[in-house]
mmCIF file of the protein (N, C-alpha, C, O) and its ligand, coordinates in Angstrom:
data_MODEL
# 
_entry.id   MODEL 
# 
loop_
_entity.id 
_entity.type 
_entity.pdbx_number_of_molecules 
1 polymer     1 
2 non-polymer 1 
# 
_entity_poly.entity_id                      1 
_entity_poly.type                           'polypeptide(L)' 
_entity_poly.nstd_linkage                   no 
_entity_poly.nstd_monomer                   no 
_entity_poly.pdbx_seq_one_letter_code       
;(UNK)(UNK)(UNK)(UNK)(UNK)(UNK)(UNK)(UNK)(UNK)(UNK)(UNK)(UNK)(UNK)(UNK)(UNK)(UNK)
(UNK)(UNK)(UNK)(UNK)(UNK)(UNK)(UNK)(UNK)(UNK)(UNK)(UNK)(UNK)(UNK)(UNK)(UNK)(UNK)
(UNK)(UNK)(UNK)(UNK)(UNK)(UNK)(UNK)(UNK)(UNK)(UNK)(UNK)(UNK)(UNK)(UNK)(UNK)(UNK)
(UNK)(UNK)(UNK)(UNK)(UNK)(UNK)
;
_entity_poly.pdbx_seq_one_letter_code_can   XXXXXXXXXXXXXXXXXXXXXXXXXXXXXXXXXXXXXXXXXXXXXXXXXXXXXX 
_entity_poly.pdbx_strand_id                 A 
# 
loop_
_entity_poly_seq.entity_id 
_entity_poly_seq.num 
_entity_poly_seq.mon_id 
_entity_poly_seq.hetero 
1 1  UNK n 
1 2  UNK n 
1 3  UNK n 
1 4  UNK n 
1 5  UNK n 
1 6  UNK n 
1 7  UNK n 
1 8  UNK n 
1 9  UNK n 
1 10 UNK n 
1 11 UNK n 
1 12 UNK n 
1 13 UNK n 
1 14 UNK n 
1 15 UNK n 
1 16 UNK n 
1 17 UNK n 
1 18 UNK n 
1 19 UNK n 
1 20 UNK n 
1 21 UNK n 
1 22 UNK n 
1 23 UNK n 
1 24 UNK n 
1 25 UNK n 
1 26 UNK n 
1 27 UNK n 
1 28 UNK n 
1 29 UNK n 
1 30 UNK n 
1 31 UNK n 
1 32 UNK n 
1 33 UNK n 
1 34 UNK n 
1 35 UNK n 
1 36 UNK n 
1 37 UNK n 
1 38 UNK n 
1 39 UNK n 
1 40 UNK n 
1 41 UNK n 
1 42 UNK n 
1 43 UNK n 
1 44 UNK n 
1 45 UNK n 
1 46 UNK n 
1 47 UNK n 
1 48 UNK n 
1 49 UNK n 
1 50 UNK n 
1 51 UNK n 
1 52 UNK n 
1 53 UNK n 
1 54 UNK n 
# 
loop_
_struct_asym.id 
_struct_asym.entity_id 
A 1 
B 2 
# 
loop_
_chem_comp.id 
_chem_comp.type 
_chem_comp.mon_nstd_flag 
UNK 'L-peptide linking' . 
ZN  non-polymer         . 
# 
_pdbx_entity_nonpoly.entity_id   2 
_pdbx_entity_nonpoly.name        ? 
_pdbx_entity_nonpoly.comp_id     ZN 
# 
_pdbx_nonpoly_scheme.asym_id         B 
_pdbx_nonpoly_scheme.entity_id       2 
_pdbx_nonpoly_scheme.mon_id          ZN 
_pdbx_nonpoly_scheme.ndb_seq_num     1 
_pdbx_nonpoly_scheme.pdb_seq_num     101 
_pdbx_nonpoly_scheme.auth_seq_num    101 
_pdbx_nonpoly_scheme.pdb_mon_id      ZN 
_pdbx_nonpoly_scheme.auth_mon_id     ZN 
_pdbx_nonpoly_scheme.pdb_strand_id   A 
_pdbx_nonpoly_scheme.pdb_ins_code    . 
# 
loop_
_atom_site.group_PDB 
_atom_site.id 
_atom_site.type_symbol 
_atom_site.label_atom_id 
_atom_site.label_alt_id 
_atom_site.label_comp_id 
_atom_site.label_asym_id 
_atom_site.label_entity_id 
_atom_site.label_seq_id 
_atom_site.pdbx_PDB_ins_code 
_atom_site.Cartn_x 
_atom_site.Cartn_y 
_atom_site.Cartn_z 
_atom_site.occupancy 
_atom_site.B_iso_or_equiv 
_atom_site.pdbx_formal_charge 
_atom_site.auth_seq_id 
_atom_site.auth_comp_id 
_atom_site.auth_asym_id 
_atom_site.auth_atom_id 
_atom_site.pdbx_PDB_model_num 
ATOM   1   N  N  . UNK A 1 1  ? 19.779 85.609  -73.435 1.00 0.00 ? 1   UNK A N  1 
ATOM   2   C  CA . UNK A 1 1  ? 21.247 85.624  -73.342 1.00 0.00 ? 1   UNK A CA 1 
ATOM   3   C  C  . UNK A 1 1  ? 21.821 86.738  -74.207 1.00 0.00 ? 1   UNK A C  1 
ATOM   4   O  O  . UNK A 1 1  ? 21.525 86.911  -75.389 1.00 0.00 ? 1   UNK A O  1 
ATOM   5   N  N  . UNK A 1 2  ? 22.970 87.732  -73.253 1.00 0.00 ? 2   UNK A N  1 
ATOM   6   C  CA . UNK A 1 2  ? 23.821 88.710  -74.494 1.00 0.00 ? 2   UNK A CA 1 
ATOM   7   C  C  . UNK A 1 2  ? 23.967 87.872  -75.563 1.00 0.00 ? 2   UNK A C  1 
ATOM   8   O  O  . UNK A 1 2  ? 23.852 86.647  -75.578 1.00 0.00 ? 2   UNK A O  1 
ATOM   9   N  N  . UNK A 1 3  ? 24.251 88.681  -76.530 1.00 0.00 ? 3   UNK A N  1 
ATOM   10  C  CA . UNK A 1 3  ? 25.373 88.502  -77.972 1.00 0.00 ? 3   UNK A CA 1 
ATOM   11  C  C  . UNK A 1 3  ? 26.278 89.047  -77.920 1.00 0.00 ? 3   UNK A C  1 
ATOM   12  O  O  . UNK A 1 3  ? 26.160 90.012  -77.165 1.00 0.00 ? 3   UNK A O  1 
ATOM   13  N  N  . UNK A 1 4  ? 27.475 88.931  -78.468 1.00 0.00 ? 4   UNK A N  1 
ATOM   14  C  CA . UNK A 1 4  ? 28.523 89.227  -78.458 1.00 0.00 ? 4   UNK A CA 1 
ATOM   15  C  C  . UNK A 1 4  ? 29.089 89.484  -79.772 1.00 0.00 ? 4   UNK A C  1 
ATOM   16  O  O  . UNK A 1 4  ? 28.980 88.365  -80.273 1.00 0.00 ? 4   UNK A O  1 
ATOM   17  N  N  . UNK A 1 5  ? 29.493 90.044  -80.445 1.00 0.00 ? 5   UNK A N  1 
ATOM   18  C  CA . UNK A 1 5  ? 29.867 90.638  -81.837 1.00 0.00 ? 5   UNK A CA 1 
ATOM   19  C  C  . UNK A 1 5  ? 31.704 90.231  -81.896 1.00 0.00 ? 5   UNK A C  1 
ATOM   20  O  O  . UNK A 1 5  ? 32.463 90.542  -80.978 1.00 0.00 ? 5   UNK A O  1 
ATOM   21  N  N  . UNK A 1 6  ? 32.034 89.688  -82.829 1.00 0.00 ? 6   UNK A N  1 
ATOM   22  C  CA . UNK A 1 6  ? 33.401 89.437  -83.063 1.00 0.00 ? 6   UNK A CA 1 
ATOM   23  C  C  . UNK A 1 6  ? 33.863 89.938  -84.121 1.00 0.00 ? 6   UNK A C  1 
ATOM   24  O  O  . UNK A 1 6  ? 33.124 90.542  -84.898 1.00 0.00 ? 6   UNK A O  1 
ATOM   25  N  N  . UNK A 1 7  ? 34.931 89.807  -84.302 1.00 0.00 ? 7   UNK A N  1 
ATOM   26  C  CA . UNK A 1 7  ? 35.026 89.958  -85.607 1.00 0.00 ? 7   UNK A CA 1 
ATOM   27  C  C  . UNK A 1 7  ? 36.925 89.277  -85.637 1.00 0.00 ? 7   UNK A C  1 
ATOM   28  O  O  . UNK A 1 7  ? 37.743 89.360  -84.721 1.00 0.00 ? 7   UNK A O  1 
ATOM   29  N  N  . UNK A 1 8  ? 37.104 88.677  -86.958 1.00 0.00 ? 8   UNK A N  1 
ATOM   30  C  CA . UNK A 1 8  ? 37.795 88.115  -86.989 1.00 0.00 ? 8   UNK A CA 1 
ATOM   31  C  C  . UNK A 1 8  ? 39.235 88.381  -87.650 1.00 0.00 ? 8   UNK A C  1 
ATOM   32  O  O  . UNK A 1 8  ? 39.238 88.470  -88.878 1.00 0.00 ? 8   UNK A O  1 
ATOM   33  N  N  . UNK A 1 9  ? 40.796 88.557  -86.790 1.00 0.00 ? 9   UNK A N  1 
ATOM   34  C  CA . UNK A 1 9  ? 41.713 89.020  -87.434 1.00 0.00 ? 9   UNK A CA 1 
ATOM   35  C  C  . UNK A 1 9  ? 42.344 88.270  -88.529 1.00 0.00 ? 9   UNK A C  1 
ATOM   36  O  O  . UNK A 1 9  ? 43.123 88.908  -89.236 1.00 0.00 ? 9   UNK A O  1 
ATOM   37  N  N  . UNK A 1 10 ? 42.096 86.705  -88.863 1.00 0.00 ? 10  UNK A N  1 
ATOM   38  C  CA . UNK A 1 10 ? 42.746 86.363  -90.316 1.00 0.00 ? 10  UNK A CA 1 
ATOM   39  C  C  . UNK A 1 10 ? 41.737 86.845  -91.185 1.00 0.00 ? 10  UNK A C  1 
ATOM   40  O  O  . UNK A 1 10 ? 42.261 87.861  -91.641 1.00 0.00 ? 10  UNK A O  1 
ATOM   41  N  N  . UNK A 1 11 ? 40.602 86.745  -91.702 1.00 0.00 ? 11  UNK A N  1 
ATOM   42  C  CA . UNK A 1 11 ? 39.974 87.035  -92.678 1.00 0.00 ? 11  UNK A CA 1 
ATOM   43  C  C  . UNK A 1 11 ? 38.957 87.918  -92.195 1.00 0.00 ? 11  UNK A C  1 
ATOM   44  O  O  . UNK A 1 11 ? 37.847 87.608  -92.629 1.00 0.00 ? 11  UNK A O  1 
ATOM   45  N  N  . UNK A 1 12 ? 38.969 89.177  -91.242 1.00 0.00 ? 12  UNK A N  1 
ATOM   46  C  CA . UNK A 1 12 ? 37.935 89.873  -91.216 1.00 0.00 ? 12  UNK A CA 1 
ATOM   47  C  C  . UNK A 1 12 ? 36.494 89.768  -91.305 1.00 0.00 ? 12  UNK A C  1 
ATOM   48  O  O  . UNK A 1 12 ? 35.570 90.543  -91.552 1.00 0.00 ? 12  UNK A O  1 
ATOM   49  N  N  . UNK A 1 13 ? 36.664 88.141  -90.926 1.00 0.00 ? 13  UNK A N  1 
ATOM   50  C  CA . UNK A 1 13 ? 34.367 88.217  -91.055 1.00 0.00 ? 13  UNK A CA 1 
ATOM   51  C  C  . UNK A 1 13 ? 34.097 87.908  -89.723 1.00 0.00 ? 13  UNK A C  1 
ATOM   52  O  O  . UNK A 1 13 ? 34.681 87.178  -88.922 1.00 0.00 ? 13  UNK A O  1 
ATOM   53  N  N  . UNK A 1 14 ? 33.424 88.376  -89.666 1.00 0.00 ? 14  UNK A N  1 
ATOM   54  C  CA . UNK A 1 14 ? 32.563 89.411  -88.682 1.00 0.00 ? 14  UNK A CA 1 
ATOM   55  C  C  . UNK A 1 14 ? 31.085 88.102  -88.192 1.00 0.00 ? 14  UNK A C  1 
ATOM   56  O  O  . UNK A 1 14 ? 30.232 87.597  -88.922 1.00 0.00 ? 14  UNK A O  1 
ATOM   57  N  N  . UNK A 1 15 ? 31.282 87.967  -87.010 1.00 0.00 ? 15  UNK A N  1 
ATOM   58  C  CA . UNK A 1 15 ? 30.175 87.101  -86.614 1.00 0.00 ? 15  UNK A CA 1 
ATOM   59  C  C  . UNK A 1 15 ? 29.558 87.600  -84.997 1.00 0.00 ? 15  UNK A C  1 
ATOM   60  O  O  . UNK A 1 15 ? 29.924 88.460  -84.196 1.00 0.00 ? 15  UNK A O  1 
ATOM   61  N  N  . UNK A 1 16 ? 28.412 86.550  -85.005 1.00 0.00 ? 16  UNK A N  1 
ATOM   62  C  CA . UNK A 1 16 ? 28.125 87.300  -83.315 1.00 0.00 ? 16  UNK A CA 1 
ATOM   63  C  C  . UNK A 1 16 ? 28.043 85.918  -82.580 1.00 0.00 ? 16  UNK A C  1 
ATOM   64  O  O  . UNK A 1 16 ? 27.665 84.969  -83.266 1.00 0.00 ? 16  UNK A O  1 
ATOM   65  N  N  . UNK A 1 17 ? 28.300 85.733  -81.492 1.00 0.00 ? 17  UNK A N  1 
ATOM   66  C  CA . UNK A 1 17 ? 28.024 84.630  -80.552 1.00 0.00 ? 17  UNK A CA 1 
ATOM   67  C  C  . UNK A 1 17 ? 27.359 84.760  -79.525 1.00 0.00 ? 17  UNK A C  1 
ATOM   68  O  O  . UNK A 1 17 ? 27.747 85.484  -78.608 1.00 0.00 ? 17  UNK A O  1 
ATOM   69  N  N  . UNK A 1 18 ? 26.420 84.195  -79.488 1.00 0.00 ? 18  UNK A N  1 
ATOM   70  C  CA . UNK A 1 18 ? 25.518 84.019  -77.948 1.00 0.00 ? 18  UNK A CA 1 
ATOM   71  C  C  . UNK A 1 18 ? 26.183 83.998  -77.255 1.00 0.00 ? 18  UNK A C  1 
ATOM   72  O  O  . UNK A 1 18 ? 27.326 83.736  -77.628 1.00 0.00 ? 18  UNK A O  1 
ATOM   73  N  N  . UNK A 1 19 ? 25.932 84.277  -75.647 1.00 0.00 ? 19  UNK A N  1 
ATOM   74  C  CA . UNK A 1 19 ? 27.002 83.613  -74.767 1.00 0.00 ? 19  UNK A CA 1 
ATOM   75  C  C  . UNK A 1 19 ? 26.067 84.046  -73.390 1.00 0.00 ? 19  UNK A C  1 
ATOM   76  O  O  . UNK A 1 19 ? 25.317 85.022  -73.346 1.00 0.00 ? 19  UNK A O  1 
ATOM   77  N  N  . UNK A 1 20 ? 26.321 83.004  -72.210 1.00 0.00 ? 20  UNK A N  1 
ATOM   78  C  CA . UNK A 1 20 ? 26.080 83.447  -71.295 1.00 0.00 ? 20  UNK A CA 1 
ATOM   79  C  C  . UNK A 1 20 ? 27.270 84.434  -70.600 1.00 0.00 ? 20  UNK A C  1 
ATOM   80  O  O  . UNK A 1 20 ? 28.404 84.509  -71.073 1.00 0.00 ? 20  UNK A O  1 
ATOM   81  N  N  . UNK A 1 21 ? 26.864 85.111  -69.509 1.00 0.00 ? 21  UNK A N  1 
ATOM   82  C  CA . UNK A 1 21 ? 27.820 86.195  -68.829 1.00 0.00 ? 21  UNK A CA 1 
ATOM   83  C  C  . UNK A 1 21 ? 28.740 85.050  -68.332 1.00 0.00 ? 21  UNK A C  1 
ATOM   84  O  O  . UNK A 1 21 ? 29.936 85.266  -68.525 1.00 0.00 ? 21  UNK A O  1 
ATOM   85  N  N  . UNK A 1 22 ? 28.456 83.991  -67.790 1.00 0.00 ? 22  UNK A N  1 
ATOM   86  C  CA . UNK A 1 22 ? 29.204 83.242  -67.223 1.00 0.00 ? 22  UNK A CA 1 
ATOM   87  C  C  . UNK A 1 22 ? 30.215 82.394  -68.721 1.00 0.00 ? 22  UNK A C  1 
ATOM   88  O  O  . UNK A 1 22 ? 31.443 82.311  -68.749 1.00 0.00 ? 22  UNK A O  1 
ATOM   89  N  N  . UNK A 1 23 ? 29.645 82.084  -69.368 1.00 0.00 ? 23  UNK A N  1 
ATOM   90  C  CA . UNK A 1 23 ? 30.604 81.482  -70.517 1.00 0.00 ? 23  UNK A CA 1 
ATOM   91  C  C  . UNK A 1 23 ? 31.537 82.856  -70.961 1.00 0.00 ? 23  UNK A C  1 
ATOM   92  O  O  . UNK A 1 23 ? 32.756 82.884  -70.792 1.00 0.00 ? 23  UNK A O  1 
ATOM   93  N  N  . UNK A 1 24 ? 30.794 83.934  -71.527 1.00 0.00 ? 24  UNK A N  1 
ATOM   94  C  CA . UNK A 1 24 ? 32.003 84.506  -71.966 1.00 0.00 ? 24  UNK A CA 1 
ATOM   95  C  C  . UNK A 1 24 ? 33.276 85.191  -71.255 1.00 0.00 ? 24  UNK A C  1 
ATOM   96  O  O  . UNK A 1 24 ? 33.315 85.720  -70.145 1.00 0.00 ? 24  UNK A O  1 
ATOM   97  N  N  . UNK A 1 25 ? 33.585 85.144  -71.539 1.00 0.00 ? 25  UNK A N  1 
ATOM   98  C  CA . UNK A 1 25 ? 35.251 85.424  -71.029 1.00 0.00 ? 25  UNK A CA 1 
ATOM   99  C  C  . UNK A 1 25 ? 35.910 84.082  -70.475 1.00 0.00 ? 25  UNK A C  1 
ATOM   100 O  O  . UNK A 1 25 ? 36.977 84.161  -69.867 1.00 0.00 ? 25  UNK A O  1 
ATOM   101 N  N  . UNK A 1 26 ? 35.358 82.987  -70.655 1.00 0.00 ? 26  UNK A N  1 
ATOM   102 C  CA . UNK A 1 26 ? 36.014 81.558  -70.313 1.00 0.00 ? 26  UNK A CA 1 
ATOM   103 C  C  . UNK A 1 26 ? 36.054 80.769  -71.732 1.00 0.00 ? 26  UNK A C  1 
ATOM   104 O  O  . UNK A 1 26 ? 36.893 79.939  -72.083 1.00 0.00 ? 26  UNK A O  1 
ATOM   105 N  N  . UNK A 1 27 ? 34.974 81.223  -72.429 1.00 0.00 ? 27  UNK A N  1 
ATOM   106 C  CA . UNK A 1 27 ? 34.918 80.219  -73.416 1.00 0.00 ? 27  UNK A CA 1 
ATOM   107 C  C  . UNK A 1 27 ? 35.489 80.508  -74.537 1.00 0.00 ? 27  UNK A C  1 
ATOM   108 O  O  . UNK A 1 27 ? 35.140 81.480  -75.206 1.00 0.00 ? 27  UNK A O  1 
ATOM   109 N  N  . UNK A 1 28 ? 36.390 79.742  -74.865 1.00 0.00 ? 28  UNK A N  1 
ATOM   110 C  CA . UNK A 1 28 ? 37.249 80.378  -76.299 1.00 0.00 ? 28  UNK A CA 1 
ATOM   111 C  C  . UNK A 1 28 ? 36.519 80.391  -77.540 1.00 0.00 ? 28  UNK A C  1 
ATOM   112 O  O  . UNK A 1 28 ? 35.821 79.426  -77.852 1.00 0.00 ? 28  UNK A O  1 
ATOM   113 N  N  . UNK A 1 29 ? 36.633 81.474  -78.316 1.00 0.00 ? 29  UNK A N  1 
ATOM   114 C  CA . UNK A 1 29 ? 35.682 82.175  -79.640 1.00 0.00 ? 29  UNK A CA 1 
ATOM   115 C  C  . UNK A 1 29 ? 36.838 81.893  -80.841 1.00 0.00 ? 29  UNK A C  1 
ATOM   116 O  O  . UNK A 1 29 ? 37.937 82.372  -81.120 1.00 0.00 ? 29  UNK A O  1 
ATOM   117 N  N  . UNK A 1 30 ? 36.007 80.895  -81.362 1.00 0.00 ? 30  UNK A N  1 
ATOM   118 C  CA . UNK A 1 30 ? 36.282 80.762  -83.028 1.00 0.00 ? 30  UNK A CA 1 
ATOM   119 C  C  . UNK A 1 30 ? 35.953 81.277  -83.907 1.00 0.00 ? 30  UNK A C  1 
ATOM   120 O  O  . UNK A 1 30 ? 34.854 81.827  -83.837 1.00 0.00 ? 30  UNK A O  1 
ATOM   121 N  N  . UNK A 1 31 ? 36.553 81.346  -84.891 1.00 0.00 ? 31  UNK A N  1 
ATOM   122 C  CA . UNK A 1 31 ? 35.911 82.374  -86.136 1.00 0.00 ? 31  UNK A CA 1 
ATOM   123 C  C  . UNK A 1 31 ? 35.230 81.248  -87.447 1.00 0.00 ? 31  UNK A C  1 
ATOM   124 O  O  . UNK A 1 31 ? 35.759 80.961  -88.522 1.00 0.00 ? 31  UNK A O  1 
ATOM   125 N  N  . UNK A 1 32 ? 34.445 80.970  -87.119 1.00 0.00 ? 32  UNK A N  1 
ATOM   126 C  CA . UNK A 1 32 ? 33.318 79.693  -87.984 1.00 0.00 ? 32  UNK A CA 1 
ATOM   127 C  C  . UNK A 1 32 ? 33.334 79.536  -89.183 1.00 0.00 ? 32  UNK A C  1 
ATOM   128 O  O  . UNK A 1 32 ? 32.616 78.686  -89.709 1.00 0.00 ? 32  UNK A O  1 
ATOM   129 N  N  . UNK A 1 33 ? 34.418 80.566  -90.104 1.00 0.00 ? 33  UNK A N  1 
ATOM   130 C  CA . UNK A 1 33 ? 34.963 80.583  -91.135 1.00 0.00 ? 33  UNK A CA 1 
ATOM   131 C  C  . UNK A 1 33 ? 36.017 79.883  -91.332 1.00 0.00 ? 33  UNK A C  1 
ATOM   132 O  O  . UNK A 1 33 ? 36.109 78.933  -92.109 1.00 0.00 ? 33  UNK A O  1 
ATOM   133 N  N  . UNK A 1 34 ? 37.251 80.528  -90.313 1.00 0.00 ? 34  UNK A N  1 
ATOM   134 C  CA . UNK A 1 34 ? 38.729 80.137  -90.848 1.00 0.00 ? 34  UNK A CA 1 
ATOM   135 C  C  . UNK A 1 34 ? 39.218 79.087  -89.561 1.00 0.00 ? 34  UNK A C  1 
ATOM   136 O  O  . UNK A 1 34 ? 40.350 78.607  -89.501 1.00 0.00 ? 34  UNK A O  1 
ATOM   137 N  N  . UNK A 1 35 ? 38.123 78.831  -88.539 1.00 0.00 ? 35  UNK A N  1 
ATOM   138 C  CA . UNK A 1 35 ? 38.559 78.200  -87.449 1.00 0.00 ? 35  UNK A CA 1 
ATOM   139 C  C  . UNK A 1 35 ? 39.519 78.869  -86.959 1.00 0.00 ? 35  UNK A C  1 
ATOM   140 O  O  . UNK A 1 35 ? 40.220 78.091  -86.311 1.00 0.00 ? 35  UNK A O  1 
ATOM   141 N  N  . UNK A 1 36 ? 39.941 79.958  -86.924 1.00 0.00 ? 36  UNK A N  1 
ATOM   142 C  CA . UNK A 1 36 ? 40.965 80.974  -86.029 1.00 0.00 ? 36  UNK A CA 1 
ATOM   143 C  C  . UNK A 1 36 ? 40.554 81.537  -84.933 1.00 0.00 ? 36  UNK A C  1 
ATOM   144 O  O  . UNK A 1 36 ? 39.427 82.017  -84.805 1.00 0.00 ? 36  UNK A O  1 
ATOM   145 N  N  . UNK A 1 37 ? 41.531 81.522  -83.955 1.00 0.00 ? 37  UNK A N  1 
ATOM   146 C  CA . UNK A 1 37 ? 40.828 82.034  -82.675 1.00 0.00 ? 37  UNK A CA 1 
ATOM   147 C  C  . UNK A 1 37 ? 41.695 83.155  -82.658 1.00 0.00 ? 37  UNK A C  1 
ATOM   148 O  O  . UNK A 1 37 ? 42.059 83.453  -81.520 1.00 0.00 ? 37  UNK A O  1 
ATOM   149 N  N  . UNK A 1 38 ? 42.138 83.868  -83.568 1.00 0.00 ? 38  UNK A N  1 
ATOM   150 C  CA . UNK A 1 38 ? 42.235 84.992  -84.006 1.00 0.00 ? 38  UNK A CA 1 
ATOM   151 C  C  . UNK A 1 38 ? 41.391 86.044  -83.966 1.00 0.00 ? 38  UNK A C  1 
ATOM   152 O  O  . UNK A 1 38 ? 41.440 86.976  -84.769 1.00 0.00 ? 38  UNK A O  1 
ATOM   153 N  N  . UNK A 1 39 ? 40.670 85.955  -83.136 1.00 0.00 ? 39  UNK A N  1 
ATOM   154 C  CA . UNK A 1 39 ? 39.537 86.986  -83.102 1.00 0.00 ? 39  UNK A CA 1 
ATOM   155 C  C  . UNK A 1 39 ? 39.256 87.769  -81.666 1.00 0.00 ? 39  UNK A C  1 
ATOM   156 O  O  . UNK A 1 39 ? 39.409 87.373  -80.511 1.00 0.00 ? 39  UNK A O  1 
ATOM   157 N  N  . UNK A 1 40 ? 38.549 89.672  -82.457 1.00 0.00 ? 40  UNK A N  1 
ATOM   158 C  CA . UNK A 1 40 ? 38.669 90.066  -81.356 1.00 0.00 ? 40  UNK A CA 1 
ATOM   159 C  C  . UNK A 1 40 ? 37.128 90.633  -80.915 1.00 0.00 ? 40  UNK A C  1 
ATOM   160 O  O  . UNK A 1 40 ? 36.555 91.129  -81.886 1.00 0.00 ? 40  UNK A O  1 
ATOM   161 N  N  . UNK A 1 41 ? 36.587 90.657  -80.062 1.00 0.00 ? 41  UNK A N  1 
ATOM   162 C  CA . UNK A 1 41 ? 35.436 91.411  -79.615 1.00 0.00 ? 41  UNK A CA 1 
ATOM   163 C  C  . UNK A 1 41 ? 35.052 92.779  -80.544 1.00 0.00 ? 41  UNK A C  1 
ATOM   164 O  O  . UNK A 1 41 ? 35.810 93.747  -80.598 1.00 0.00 ? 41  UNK A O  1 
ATOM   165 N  N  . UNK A 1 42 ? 34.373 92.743  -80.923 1.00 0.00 ? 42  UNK A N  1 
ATOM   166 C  CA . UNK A 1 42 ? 33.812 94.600  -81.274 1.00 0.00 ? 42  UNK A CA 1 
ATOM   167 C  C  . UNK A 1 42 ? 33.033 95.031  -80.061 1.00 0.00 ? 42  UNK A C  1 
ATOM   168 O  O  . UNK A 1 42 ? 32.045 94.336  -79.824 1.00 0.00 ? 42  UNK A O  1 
ATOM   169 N  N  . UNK A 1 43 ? 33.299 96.148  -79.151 1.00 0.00 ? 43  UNK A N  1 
ATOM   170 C  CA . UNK A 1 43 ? 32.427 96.813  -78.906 1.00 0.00 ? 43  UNK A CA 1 
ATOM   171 C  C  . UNK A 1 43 ? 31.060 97.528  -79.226 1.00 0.00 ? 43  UNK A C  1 
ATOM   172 O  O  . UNK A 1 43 ? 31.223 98.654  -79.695 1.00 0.00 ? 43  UNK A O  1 
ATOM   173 N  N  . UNK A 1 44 ? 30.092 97.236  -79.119 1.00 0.00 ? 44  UNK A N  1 
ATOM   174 C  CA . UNK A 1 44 ? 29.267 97.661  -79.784 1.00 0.00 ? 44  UNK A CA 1 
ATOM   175 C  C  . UNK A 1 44 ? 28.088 98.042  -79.131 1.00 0.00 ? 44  UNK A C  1 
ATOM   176 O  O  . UNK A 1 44 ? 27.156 97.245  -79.236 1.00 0.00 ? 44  UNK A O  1 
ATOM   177 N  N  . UNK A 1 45 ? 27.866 99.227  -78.378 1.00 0.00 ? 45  UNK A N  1 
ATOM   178 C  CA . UNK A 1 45 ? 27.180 99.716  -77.731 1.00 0.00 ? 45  UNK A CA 1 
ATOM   179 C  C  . UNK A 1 45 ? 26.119 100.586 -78.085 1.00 0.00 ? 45  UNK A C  1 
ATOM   180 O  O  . UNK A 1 45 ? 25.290 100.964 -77.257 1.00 0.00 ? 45  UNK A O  1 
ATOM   181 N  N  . UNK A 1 46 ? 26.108 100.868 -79.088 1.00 0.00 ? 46  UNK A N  1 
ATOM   182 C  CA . UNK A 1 46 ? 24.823 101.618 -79.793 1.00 0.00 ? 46  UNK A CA 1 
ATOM   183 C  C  . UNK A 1 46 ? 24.675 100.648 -81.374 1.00 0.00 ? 46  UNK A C  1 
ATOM   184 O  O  . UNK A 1 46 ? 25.500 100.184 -82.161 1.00 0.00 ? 46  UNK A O  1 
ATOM   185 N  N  . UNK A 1 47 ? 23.561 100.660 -81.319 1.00 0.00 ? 47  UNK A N  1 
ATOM   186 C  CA . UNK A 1 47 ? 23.063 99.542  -82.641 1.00 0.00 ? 47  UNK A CA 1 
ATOM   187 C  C  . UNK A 1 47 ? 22.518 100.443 -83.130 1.00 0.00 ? 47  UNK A C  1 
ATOM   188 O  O  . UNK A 1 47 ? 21.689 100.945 -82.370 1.00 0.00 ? 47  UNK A O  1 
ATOM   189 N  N  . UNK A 1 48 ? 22.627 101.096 -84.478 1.00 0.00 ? 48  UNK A N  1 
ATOM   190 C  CA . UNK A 1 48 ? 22.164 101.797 -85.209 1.00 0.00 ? 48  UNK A CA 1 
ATOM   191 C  C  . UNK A 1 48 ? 21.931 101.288 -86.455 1.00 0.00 ? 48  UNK A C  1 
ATOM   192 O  O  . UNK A 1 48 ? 22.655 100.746 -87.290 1.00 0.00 ? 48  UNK A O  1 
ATOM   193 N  N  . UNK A 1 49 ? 20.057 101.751 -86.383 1.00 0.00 ? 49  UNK A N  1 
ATOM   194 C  CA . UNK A 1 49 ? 19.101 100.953 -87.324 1.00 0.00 ? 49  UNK A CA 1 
ATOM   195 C  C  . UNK A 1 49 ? 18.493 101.771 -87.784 1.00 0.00 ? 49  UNK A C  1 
ATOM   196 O  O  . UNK A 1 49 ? 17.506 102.352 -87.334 1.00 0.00 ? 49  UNK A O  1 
ATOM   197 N  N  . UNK A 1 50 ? 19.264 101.950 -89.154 1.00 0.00 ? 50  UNK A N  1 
ATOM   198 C  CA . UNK A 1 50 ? 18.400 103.036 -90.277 1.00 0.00 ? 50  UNK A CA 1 
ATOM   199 C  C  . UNK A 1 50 ? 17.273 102.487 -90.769 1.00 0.00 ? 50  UNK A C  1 
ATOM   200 O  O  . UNK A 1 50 ? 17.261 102.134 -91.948 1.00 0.00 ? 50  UNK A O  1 
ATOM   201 N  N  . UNK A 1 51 ? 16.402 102.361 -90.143 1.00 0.00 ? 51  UNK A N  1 
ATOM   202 C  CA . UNK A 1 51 ? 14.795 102.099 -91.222 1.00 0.00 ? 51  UNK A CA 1 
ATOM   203 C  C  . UNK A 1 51 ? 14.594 103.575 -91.005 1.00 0.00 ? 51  UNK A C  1 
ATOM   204 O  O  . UNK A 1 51 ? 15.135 104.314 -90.182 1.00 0.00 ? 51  UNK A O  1 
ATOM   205 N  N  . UNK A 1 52 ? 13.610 103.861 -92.013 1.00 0.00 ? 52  UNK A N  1 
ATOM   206 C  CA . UNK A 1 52 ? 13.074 104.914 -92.055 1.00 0.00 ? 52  UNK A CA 1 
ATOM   207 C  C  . UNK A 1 52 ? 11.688 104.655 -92.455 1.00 0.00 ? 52  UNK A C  1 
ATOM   208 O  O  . UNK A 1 52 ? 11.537 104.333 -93.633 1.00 0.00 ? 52  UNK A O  1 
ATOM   209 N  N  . UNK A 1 53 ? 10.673 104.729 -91.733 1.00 0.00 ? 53  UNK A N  1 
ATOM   210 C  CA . UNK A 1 53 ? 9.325  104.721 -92.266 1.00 0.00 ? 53  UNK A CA 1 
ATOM   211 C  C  . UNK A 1 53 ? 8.893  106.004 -92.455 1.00 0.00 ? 53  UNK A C  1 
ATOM   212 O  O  . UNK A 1 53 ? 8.703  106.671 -91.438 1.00 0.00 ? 53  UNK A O  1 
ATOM   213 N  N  . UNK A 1 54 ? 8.712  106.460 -93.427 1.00 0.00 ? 54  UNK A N  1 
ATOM   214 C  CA . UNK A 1 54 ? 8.089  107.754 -93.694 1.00 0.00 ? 54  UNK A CA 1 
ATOM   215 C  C  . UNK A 1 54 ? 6.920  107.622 -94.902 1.00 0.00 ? 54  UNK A C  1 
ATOM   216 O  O  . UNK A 1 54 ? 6.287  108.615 -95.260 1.00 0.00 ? 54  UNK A O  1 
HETATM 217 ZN ZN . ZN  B 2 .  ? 38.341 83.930  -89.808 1.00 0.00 2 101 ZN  A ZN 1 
# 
């Protein structure tokens, strides 16, 4: 199943939610902190992962 990246407009923390394609965009997203559904999607299309093994 996607993840989905949120992030939250009363207190800015930042969470991710599973979701099926079919749940999201129906299912209303809480912010598991402040219980606000104050929250908006991040786009997030490139995941950039600094390891560096050298
Ligand atoms: Zn919040």
């Amino acid at each position: 199943m996607p993840t989905y990246e949120y992030e939250c407009r009363k207190c800015n923390k930042k969470f991710t939610v599973v979701q099926s394609i079919t749940a999201h965009g129906t299912t209303k997203v809480a912010c598991p902190k402040c219980k606000s559904a104050q929250v908006q999607q991040r786009i997030s299309l490139f995941t950039t992962k600094t390891t560096r093994k050298s």
